[in-house]
C-alpha positions as CSV (number, residue, x, y, z in Angstrom):
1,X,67.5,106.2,204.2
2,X,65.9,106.5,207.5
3,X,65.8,110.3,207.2
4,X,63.3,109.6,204.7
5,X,60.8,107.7,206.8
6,X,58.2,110.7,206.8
7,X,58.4,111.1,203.2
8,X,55.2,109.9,201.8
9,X,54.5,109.6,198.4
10,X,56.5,108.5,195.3
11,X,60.1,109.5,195.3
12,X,62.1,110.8,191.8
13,X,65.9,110.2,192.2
14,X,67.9,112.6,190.3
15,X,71.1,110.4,189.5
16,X,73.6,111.3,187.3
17,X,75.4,108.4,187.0
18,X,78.3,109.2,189.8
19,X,78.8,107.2,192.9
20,X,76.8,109.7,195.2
21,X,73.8,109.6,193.4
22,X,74.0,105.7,191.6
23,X,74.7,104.8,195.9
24,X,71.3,107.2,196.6
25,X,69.4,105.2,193.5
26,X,70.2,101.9,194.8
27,X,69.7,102.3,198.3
28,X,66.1,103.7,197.4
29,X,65.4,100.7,195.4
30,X,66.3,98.2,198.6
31,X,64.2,100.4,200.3
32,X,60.7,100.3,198.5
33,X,61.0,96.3,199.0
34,X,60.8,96.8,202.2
35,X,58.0,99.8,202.2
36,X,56.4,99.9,198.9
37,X,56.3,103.0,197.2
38,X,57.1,104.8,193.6
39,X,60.1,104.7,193.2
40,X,61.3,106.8,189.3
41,X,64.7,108.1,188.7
42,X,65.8,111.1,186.1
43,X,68.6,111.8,184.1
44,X,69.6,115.7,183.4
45,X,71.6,115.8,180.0
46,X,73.4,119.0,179.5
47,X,75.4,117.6,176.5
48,X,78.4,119.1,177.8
49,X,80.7,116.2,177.6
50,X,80.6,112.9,174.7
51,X,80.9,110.4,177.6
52,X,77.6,112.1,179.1
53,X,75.4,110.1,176.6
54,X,77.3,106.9,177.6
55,X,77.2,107.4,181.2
56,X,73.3,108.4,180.9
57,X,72.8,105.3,178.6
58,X,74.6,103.2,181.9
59,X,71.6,104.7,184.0
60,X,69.0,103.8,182.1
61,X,70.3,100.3,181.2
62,X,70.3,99.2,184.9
63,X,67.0,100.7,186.0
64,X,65.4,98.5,183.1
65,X,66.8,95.8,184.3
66,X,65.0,96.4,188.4
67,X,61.8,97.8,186.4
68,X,62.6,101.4,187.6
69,X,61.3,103.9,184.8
70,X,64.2,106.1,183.8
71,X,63.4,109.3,182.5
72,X,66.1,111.7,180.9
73,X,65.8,115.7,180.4
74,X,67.8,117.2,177.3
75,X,69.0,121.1,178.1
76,X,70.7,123.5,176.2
77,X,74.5,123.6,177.5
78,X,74.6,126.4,180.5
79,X,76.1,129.4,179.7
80,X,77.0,129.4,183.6
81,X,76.7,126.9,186.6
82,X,73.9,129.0,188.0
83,X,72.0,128.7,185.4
84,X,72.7,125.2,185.0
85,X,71.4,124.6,188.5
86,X,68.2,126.7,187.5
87,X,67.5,124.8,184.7
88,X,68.1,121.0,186.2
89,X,65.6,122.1,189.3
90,X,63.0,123.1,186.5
91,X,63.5,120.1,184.5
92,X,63.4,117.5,187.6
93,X,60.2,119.7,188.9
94,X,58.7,118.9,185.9
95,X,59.0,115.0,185.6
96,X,58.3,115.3,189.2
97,X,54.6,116.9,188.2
98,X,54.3,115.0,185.2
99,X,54.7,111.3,186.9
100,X,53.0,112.6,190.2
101,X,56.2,112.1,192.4
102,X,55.9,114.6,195.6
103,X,59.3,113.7,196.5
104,X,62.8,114.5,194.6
105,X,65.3,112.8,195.9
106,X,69.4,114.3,195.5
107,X,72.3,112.8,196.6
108,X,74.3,116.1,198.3
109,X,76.4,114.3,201.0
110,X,78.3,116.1,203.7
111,X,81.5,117.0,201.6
112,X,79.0,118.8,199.5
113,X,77.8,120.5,202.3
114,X,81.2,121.6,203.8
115,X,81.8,123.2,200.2
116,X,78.4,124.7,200.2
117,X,79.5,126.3,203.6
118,X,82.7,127.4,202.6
119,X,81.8,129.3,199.4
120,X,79.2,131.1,201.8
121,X,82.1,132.0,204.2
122,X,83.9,133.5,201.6
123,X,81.0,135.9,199.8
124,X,80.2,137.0,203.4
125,X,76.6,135.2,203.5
126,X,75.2,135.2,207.3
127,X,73.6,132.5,209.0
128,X,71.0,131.1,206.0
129,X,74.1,131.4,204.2
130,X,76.5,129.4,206.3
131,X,73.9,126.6,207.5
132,X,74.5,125.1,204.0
133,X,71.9,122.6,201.7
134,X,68.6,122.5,203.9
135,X,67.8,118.4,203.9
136,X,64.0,119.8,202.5
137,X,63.1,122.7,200.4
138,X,60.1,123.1,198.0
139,X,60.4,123.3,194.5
140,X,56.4,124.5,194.6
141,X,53.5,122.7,193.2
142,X,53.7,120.3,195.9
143,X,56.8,119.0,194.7
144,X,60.0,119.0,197.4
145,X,63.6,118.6,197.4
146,X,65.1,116.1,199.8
147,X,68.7,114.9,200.7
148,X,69.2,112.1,202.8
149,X,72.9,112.3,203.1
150,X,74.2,116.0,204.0
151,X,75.4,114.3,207.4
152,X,76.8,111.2,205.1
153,X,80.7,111.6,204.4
154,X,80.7,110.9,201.0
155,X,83.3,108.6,201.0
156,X,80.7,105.7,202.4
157,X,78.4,106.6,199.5
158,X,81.4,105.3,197.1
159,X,82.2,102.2,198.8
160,X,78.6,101.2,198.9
161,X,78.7,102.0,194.9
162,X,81.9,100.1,194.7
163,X,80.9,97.3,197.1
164,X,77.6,96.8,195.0
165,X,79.5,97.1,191.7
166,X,77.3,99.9,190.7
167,X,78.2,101.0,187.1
168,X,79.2,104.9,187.7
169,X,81.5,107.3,186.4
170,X,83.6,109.9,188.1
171,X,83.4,113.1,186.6
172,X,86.6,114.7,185.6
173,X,85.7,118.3,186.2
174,X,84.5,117.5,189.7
175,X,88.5,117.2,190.6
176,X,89.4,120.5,188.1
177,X,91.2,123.2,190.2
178,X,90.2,125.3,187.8
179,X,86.6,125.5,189.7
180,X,85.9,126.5,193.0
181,X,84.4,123.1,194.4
182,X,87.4,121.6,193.0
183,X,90.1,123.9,194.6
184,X,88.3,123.1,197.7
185,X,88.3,119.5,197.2
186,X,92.0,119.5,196.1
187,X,93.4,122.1,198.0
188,X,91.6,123.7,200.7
189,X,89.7,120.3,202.4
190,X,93.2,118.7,202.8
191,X,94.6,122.0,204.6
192,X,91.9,122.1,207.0
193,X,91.7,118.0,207.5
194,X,95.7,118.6,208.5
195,X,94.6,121.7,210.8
196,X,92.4,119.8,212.5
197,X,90.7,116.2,211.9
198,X,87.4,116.6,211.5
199,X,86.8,119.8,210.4
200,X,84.2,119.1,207.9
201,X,82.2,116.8,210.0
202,X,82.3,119.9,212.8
203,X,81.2,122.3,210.0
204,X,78.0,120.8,208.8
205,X,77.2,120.2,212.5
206,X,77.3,123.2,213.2
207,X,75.2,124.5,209.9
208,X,72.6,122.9,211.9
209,X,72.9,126.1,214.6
210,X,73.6,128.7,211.8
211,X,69.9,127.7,210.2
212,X,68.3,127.7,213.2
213,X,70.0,131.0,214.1
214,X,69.2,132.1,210.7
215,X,65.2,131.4,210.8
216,X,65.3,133.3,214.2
217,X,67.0,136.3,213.1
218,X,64.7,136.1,209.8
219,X,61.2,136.2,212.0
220,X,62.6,139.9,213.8
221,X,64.1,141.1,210.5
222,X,60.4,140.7,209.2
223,X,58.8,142.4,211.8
224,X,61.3,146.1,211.6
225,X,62.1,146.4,207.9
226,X,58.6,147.8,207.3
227,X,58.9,150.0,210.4
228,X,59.4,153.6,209.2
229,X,60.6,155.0,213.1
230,X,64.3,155.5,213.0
231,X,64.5,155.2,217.4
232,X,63.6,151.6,216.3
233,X,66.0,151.1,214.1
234,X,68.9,152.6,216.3
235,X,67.5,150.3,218.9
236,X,68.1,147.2,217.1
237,X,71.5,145.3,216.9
238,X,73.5,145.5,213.9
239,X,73.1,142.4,212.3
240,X,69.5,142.6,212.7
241,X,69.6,145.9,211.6
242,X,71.8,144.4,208.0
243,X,68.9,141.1,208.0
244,X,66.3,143.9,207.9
245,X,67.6,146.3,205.2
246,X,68.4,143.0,203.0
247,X,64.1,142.4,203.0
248,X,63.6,145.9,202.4
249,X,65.8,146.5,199.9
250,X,66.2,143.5,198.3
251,X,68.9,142.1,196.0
252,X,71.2,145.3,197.3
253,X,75.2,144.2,198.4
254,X,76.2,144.0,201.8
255,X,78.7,146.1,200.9
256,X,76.3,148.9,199.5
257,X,73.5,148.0,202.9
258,X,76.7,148.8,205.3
259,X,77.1,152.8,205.5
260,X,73.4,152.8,205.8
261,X,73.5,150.4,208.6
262,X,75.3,152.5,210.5
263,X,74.1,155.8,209.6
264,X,70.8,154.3,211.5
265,X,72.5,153.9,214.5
266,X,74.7,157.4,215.0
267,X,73.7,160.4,216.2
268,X,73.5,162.8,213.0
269,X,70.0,164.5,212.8
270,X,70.6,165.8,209.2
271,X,68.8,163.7,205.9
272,X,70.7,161.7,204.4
273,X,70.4,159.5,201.1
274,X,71.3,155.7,200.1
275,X,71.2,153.9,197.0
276,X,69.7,151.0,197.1
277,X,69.2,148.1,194.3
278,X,65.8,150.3,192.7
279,X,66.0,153.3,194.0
280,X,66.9,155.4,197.4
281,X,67.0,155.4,201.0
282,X,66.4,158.0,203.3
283,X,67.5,158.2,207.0
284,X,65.8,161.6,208.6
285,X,66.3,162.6,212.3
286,X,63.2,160.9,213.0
287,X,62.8,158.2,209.8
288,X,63.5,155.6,207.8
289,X,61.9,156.4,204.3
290,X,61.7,154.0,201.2
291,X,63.2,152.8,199.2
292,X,61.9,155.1,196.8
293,X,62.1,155.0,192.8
294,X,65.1,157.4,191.2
């Protein structure tokens, strides 16, 4: 919990009952006896399983019993995981404004992040992308995200949990390789582990360089999407070329941003047109025009 030592203010854990987040609740509460602080935790209750109610009732039960208020957020079931993850952030941001808590505290460990990583490998994300979980992010109104334990193999979160006897539950679908976290736990993580040992450990290290190259390549991306000169553009390297088109035309596939990518860089003088995601791109001997409405 040292990462946390510049975290002022209350802290909201967000545990569901598992040995990642039950090991991140109890190592909190050792911590505010040592520096005092706020310390709340929060259930999310999708109602997707019978045993969730069970599991949640386990939270609760020993919070009361260390005085930690336990709150618990009732959603809909999903009708996907992304809008799962949507609606948990919304419903810890608000218990987070509604008890004053600045920080939210998740327990993502580093076989979360390796996943995290992977899936980005494989949907072609660039450097943002493939740096993984950030250990901060904002959730806005003050209110911030923090994980302690993306450099923590998660495997020392659930000895402290069983060393502690903390009271959690494994979820089943977290193993199910039906999902993609769980044929990379199952099938892929082994492979690589056998390839070479350490591989995960290398990974998130090195998501440390990929954000870091990320937030550089960001800052010139911001300063040539708006420019409209196409010598500019030809000038620039590819892939800052790609990071720039992605902020000017927004929410378009790399796939889609590619041809146009290069037509910026070739020699052809003649006008050319580009879809985009709202509307169309122009490259002119001379320009870079839009994206304009269809």
């Amino acid at each position: 919990m040292r990462r946390l030592g510049a975290a002022n203010g209350g802290w909201l854990v967000a545990v569901s009952g598992g040995p990642d987040s039950f090991a991140l609740l109890d190592l909190a509460h050792r911590s505010v006896h040592r520096t005092p602080r706020t310390l709340h935790a929060v259930t999310v209750q999708h109602h997707l399983r019978a045993e969730a109610e069970n599991e949640l009732m386990a939270v609760r039960a020993w919070c009361e019993a260390r005085d930690i208020p336990h709150h618990r957020q009732d959603l809909e079931p999903p009708v996907n995981p992304a809008a799962a993850r949507r609606a948990r952030y919304h419903a810890l941001h608000t218990v987070a404004t509604e008890q004053n808590l600045p920080h939210v505290l998740l327990g993502h460990h580093a076989d979360d992040q390796v996943e995290s990583i992977l899936l980005a490998l494989v949907r072609g994300a660039g450097p943002k992308g493939l740096g993984g979980m950030r250990d901060r992010r904002n959730l806005g109104g003050g209110i911030q995200v923090v994980r302690p334990f993306l450099e923590t193999p998660g495997q020392l979160l659930r000895d402290h949990a069983l060393e502690h006897q903390l009271p959690f539950h494994d979820e089943p679908g977290n193993l199910d390789p039906q999902s993609a976290r769980g044929r990379i736990r199952t099938l892929i993580r082994p492979q690589l582990e056998s390839l070479r040992q350490g591989s995960g450990m290398a990974m998130v290290n090195n998501g440390a360089l990929m954000q870091a190259a990320g937030q550089a390549l960001q800052a010139r991306a911001k300063k040539l999407a708006p420019r409209e000169e196409r010598e500019v553009w030809r000038r620039a390297s590819e892939g800052l070329r790609l990071a720039a088109l992605q902020l000017r035309a927004p929410n378009t596939p790399n796939t889609q941003l590619r041809p146009l990518c290069r037509a910026l860089a070739d020699q052809e003088d003649r006008p050319r047109r580009f879809a985009v995601q709202g509307g169309m791109m122009e490259v002119t001997a001379r320009a870079v025009l839009g994206p304009k409405p269809l």
